[in-house]
C-alpha positions as CSV (number, residue, x, y, z in Angstrom):
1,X,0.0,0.0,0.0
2,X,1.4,3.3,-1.0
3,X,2.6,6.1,2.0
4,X,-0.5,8.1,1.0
5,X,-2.7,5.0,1.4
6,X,-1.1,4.2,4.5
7,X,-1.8,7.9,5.6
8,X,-5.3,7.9,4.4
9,X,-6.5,4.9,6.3
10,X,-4.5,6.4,9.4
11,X,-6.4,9.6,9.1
12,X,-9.7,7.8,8.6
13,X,-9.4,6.1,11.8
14,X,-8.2,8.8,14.1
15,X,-11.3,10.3,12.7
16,X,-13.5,7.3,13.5
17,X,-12.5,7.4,17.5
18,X,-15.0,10.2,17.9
19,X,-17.3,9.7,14.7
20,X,-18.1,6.2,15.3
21,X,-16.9,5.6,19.4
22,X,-18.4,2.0,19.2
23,X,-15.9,0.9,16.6
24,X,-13.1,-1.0,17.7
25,X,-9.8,-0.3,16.7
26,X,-9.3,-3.1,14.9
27,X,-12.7,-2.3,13.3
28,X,-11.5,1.5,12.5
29,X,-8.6,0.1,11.1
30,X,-10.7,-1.9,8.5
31,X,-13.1,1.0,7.6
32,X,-9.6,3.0,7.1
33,X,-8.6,0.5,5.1
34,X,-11.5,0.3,2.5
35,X,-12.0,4.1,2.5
36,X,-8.4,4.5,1.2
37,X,-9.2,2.1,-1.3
38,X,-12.9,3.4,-2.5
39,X,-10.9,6.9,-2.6
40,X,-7.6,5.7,-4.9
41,X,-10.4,4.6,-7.2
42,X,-11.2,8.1,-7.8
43,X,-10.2,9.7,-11.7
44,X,-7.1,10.6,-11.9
45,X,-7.7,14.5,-11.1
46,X,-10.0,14.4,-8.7
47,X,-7.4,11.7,-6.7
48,X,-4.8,14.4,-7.5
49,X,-6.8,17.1,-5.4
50,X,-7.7,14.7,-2.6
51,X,-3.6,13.8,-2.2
52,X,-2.6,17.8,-2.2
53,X,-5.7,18.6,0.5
54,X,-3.8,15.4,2.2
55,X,-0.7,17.2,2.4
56,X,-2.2,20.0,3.3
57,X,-3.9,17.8,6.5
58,X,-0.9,16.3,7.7
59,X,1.2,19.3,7.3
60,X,-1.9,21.0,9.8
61,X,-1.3,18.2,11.7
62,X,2.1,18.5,12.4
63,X,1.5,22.1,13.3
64,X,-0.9,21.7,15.8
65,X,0.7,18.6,17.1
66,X,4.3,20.4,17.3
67,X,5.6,16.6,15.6
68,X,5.4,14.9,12.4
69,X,1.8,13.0,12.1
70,X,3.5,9.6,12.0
71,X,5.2,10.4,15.3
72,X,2.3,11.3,17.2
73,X,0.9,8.8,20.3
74,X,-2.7,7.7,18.9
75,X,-5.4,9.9,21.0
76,X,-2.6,12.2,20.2
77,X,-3.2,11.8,16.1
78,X,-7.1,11.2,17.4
79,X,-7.0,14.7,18.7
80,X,-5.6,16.5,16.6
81,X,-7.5,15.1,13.2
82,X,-10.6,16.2,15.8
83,X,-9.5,19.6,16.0
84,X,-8.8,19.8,12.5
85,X,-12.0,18.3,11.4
86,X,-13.8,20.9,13.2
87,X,-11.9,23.7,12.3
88,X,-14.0,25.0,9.4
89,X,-10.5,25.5,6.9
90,X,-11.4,25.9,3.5
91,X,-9.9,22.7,2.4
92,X,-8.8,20.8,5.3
93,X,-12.6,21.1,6.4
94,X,-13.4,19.7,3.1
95,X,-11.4,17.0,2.7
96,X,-12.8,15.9,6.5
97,X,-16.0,16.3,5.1
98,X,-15.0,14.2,1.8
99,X,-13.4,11.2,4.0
100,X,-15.8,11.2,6.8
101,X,-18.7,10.7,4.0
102,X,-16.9,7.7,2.0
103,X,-15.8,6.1,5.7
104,X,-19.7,6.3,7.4
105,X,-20.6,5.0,3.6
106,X,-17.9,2.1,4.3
107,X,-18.8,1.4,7.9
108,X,-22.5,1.5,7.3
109,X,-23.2,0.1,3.8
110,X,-19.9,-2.6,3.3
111,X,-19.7,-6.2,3.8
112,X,-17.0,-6.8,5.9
């Protein structure tokens, strides 16, 4: 799985610790999972934007958690993506709204 993959299906379950509290982590894991895979089947331009607004994310991230994403405890990550999610950013707010619609579609709507 590619680093954005990887990063993707990170994101989508730090995102999933408040959205869906009931999950498991093994279970948010698996919804992160599938979400990064319903999103790399994207077209190619529209994937294009999604991976830039990513960048965008983690680089947020890093800010706010004064570390690099990947180095971050995990209700440390969870917190942050949190904060972010709800900050109302032009396109990190967006690309929340974007992965927390395709991961409630995987989580609610998927055989798993």
């Amino acid at each position: 799985m590619p680093a954005a993959s990887v990063r993707l299906a990170s994101l989508t379950a730090d995102l999933l610790v408040h959205d869906l509290p009931e999950a498991s982590v093994h279970d948010a894991a698996a919804i992160g999972r599938a979400t990064s895979q319903h999103l790399a089947s994207l077209p190619g331009v529209t994937r294009a934007g999604v991976c830039v607004a990513q960048a965008a994310v983690v680089g947020s991230a890093a800010v706010l958690g004064r570390r690099p994403y990947s180095r971050m405890t995990p209700d440390a990550r969870a917190a942050v993506v949190h904060r972010l999610a709800g900050s109302g950013l032009p396109l990190v707010s967006e690309y929340f709204r974007l992965v927390r619609g395709v991961a409630l579609m995987v989580a609610h709507e998927d055989p798993r």
